[in-house]
C-alpha positions as CSV (number, residue, x, y, z in Angstrom):
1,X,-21.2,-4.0,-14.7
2,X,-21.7,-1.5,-12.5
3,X,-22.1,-0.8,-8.3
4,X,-23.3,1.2,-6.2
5,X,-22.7,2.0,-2.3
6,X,-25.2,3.1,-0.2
7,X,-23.9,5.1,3.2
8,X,-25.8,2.5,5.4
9,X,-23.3,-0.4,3.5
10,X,-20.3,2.1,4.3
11,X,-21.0,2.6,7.8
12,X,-21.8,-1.4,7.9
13,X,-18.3,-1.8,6.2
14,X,-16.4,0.4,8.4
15,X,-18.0,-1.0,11.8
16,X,-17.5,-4.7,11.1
17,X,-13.7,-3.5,10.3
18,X,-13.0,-2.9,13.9
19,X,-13.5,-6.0,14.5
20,X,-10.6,-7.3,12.2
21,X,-6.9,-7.7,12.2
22,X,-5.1,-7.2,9.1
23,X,-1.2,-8.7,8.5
24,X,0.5,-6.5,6.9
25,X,4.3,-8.6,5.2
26,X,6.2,-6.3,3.4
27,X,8.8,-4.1,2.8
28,X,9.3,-1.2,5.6
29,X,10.4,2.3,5.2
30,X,11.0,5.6,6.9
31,X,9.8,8.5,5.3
32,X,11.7,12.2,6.2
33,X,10.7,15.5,5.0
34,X,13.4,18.5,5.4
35,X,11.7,21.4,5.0
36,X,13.1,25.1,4.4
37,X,13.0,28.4,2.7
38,X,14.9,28.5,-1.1
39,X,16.0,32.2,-2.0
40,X,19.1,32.1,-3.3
41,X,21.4,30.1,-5.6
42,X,24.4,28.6,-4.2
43,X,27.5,30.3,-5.6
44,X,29.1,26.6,-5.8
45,X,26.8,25.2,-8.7
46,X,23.7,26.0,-9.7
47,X,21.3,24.3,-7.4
48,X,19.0,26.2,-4.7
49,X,20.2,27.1,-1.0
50,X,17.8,25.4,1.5
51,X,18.1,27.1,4.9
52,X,16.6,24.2,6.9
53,X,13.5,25.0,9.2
54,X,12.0,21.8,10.2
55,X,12.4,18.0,10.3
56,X,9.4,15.9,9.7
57,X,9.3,11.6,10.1
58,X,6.8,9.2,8.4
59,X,5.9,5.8,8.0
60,X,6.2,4.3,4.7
61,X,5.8,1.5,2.7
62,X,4.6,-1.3,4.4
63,X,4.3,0.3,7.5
64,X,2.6,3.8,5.8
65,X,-0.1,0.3,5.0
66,X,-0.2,-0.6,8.4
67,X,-1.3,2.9,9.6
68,X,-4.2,2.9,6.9
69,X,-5.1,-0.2,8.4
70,X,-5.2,1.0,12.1
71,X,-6.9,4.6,10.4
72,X,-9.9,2.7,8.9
73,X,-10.6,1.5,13.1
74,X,-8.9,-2.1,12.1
75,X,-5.8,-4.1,14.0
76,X,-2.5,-4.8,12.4
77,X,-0.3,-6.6,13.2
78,X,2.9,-5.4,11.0
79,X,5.7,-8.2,9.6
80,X,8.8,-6.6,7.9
81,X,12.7,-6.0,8.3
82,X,14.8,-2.9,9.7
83,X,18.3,-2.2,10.7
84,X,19.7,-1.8,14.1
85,X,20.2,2.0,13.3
86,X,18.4,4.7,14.3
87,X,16.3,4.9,11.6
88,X,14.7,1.2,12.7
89,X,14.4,2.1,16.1
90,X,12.0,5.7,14.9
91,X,9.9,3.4,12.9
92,X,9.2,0.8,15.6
93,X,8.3,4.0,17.9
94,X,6.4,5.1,15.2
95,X,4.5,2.3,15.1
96,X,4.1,1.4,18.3
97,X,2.8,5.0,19.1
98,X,-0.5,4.3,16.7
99,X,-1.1,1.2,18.2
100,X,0.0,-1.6,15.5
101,X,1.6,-4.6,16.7
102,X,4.9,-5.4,14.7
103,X,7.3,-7.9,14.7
104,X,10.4,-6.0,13.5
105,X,13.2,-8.4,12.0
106,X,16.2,-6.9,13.3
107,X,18.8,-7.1,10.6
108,X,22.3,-6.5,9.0
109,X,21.4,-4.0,7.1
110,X,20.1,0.1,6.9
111,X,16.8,0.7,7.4
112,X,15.2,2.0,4.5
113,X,15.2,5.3,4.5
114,X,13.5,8.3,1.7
115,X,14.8,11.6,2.8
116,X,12.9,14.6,0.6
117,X,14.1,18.1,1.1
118,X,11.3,20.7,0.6
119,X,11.2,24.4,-0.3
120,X,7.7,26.2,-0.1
121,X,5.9,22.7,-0.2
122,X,8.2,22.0,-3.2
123,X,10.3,18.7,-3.5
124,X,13.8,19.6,-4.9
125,X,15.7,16.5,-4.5
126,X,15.2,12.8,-2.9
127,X,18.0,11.1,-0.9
128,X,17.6,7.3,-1.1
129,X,19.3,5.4,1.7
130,X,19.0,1.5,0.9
131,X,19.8,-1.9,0.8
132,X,17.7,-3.8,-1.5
133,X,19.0,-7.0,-2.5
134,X,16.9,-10.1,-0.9
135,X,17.5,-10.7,2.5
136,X,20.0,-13.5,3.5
137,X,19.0,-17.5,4.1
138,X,19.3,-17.1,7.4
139,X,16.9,-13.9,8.0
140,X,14.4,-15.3,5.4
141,X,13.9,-18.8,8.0
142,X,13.4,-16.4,10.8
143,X,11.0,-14.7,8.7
144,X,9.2,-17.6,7.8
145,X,9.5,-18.7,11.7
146,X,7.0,-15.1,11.7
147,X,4.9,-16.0,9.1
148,X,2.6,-18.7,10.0
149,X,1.9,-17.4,13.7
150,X,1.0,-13.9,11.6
151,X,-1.0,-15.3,9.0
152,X,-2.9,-17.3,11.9
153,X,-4.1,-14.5,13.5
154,X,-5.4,-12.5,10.9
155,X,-8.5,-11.9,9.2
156,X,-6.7,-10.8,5.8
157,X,-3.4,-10.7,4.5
158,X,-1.2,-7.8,2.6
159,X,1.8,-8.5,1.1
160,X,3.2,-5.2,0.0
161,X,6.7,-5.6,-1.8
162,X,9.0,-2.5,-2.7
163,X,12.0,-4.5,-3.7
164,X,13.5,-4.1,-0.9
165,X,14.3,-7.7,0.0
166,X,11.7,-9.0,2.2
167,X,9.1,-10.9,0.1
168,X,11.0,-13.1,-1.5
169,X,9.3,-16.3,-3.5
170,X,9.7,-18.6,-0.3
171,X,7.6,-15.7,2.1
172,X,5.3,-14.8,-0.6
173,X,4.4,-18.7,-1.6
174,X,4.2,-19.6,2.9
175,X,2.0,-16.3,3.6
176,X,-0.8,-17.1,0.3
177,X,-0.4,-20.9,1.5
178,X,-1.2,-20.3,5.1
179,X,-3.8,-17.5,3.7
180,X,-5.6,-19.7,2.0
181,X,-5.8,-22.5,4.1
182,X,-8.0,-20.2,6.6
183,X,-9.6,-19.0,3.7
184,X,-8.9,-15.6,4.2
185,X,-8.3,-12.7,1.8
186,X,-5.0,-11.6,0.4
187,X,-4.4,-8.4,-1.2
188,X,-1.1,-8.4,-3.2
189,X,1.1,-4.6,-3.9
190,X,2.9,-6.1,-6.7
191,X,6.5,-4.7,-8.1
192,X,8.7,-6.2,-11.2
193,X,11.2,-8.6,-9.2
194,X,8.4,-11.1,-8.4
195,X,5.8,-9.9,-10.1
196,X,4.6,-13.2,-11.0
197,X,5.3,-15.3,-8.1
198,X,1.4,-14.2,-6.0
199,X,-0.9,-17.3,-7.5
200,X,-3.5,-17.2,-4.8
201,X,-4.2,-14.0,-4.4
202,X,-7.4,-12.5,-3.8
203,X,-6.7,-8.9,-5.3
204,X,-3.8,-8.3,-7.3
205,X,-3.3,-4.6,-7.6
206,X,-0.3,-3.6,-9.5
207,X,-0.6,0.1,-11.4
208,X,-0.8,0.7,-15.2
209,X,2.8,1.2,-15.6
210,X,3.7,-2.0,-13.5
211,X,1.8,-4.6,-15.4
212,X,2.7,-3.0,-18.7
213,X,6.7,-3.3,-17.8
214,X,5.5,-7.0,-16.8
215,X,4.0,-8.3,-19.7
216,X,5.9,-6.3,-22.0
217,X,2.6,-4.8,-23.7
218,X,0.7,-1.9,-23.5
219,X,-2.9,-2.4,-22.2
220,X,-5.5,-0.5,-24.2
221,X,-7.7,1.0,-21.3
222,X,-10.9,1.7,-24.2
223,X,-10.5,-2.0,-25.0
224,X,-9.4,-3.8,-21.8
225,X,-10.2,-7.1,-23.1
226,X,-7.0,-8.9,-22.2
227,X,-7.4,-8.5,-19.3
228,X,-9.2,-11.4,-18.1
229,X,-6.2,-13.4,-19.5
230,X,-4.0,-12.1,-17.4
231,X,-5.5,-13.3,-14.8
232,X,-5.0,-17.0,-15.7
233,X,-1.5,-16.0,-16.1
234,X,-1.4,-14.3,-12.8
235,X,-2.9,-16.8,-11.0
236,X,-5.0,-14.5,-9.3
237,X,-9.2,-13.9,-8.7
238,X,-9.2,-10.4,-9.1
239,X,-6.9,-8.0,-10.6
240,X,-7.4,-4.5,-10.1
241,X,-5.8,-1.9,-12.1
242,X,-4.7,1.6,-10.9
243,X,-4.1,4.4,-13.4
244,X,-4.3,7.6,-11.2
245,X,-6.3,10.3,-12.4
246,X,-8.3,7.7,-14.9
247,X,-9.5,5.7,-11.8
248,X,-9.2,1.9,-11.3
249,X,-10.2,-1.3,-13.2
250,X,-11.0,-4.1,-11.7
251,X,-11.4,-7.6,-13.8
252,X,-12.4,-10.4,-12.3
253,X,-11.8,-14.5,-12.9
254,X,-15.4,-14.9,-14.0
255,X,-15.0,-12.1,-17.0
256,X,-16.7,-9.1,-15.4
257,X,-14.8,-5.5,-15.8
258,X,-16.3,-2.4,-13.3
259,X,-14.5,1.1,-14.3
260,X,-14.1,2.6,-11.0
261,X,-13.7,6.7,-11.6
262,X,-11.5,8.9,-9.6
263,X,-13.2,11.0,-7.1
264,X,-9.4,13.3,-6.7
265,X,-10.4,16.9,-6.1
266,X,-6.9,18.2,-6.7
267,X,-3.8,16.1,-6.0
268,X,-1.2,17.7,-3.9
269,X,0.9,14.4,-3.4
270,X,0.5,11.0,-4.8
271,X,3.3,10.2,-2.4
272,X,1.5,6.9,-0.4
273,X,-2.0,6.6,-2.4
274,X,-1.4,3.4,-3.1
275,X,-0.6,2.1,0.2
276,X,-3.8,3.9,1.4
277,X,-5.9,1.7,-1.7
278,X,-4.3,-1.2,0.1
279,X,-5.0,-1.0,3.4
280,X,-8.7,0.1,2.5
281,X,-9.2,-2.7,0.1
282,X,-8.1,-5.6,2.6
283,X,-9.8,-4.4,5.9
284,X,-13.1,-4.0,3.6
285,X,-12.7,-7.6,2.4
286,X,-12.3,-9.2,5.6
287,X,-14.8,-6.6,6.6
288,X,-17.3,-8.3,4.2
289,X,-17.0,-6.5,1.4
290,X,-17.3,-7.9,-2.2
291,X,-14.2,-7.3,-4.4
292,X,-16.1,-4.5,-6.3
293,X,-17.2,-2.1,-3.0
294,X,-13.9,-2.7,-1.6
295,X,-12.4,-1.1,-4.7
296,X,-14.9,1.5,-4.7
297,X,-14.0,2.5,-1.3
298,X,-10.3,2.4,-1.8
299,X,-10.6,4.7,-4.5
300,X,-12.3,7.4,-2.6
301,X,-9.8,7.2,0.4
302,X,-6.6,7.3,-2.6
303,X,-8.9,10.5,-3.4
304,X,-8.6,12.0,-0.1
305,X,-5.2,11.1,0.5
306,X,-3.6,12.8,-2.8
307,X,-4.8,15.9,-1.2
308,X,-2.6,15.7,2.0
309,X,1.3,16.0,1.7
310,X,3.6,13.2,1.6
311,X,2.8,9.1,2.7
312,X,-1.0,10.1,5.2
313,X,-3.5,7.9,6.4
314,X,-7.3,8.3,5.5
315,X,-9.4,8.0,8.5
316,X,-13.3,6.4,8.7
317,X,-14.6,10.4,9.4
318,X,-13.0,11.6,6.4
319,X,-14.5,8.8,4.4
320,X,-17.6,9.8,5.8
321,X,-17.8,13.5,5.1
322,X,-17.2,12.5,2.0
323,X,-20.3,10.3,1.0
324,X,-22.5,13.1,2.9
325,X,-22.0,15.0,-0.2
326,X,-21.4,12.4,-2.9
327,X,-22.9,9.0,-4.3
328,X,-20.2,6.0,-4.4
329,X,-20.5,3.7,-7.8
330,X,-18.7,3.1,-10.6
């Protein structure tokens, strides 16, 4: 199969996503960039001196989604769990600062935190500060206490898991349950720990490496037959494949395949792409869009984004710009 997007079903896209609110459940993170100058080896072992020049925060995970989301013109309203540390209370600043609505579980834990240091726009080490077992009984019922008032004021859902501890099987099975009963869209960011615990979803969206791991074989993109299969064993309508600089597939439950190219001009950081797919892909569903231009558009704003250092949102001008010069179809 193949589709095309015209400008005029863009900008008819992009418009009637202002109107919507996207929930965004998931697993929240902050994102900080040290940045220096590298010109000398430390005479203590053999690893470069960084003399520090700047200190940069950003949103990530879940919440880098939610700021897609309020990027495309949309509303979100952001579900997910931070520490009472300092970290939590930059994000909920953060957040609160680009206008989505969050309900922050407050819990006892650290805030998930991804510290890079950077020399000349080079990363030279990560620093992973985390807790990510599944959250306790008692924080996962007052999560679920969040869910349903969330879910019922949305116009799609996103359930973005990093293994962190938030969606476990109980919130992912009450947020697709409450989803579906208002017959809304859900767009799943899938990773290994419950991987196959998302029957319902509208769009499942795991990447090449992901789904491989998961069903312990190695898809053959020239022949992706099997992959209508996996939907039935998914549970899922639509399951749409990322594999970086080969583009998307995206199989749906009725047998059709679209190949979705990349539209990357030259990747400076894949850091965030995919929450940028996600955010673009739900807002255009409950925008109207049908599974296949929804992809498409996602694709073009993961195209913009790899440009841009670390986790960034895509706005609706950038989007723009770039269908002034280019024709959007598979």
């Amino acid at each position: 199969m193949s589709t095309s997007l015209s400008r005029e079903r863009l900008v008819e896209l992009l418009d009637a996503g202002r109107s919507k609110r996207i929930a965004v459940i998931g697993d929240a993170m902050l994102d900080v960039y040290l940045s220096g100058d590298a010109e000398r080896i430390s005479p203590e072992a053999p690893v470069p001196v960084v003399r520090f020049r700047g200190r940069k925060y950003a949103l990530g995970g879940a919440a880098n989604v939610a700021q897609n989301v309020v990027a495309v013109g949309a509303r979100c309203h952001l579900l997910a769990s931070v520490g009472e540390d300092l970290a939590g209370n930059t994000l909920a600043t953060m957040l609160s600062e680009i206008g989505a609505a969050d309900a922050l579980l407050r819990v006892d834990r650290c805030t998930t935190q991804k510290t890079r240091v950077l020399a000349r726009s080079q990363q030279l080490v990560r620093i992973d500060e985390e807790e990510d077992q599944s959250l306790g009984a008692d924080d996962v019922e007052r999560l679920l206490a969040l869910v349903g008032t969330t879910v019922a004021a949305a116009d799609a859902v996103i359930l973005e898991d990093y293994n962190k501890g938030v969606l476990v099987p109980a919130v992912i099975r009450a947020a697709i349950d409450a989803a579906s009963a208002r017959g809304i869209p859900v767009v799943v960011d899938p990773k290994y720990r419950n991987f196959f615990s998302f029957g319902g979803a509208t769009i499942f969206k795991p990447n090449r490496r992901e789904l491989e791991a998961a069903v312990g074989a190695t898809i053959d993109l020239d022949h992706p037959d099997a992959m209508p299969s996996m939907l039935e064993t998914l549970g899922v309508r639509h399951l749409l494949l990322t594999l970086g600089e080969r583009g998307m597939i995206l199989a749906s439950a009725d047998g059709s395949i679209e190949r979705i190219s990349t539209v990357a001009r030259e990747v400076y950081d894949v850091v965030g792409a995919g929450d940028t797919v996600t955010a673009y892909l739900a807002t255009m569903l409950a925008a109207g869009a049908t599974p296949a231009e929804a992809a498409i558009i996602a694709n073009v704003a993961a195209g913009i984004e790899v440009g841009k250092l670390g986790a960034a949102s895509v706005s609706r001008q950038e989007l723009l710009e770039y269908v002034d010069t280019h024709v959007l179809h598979v």
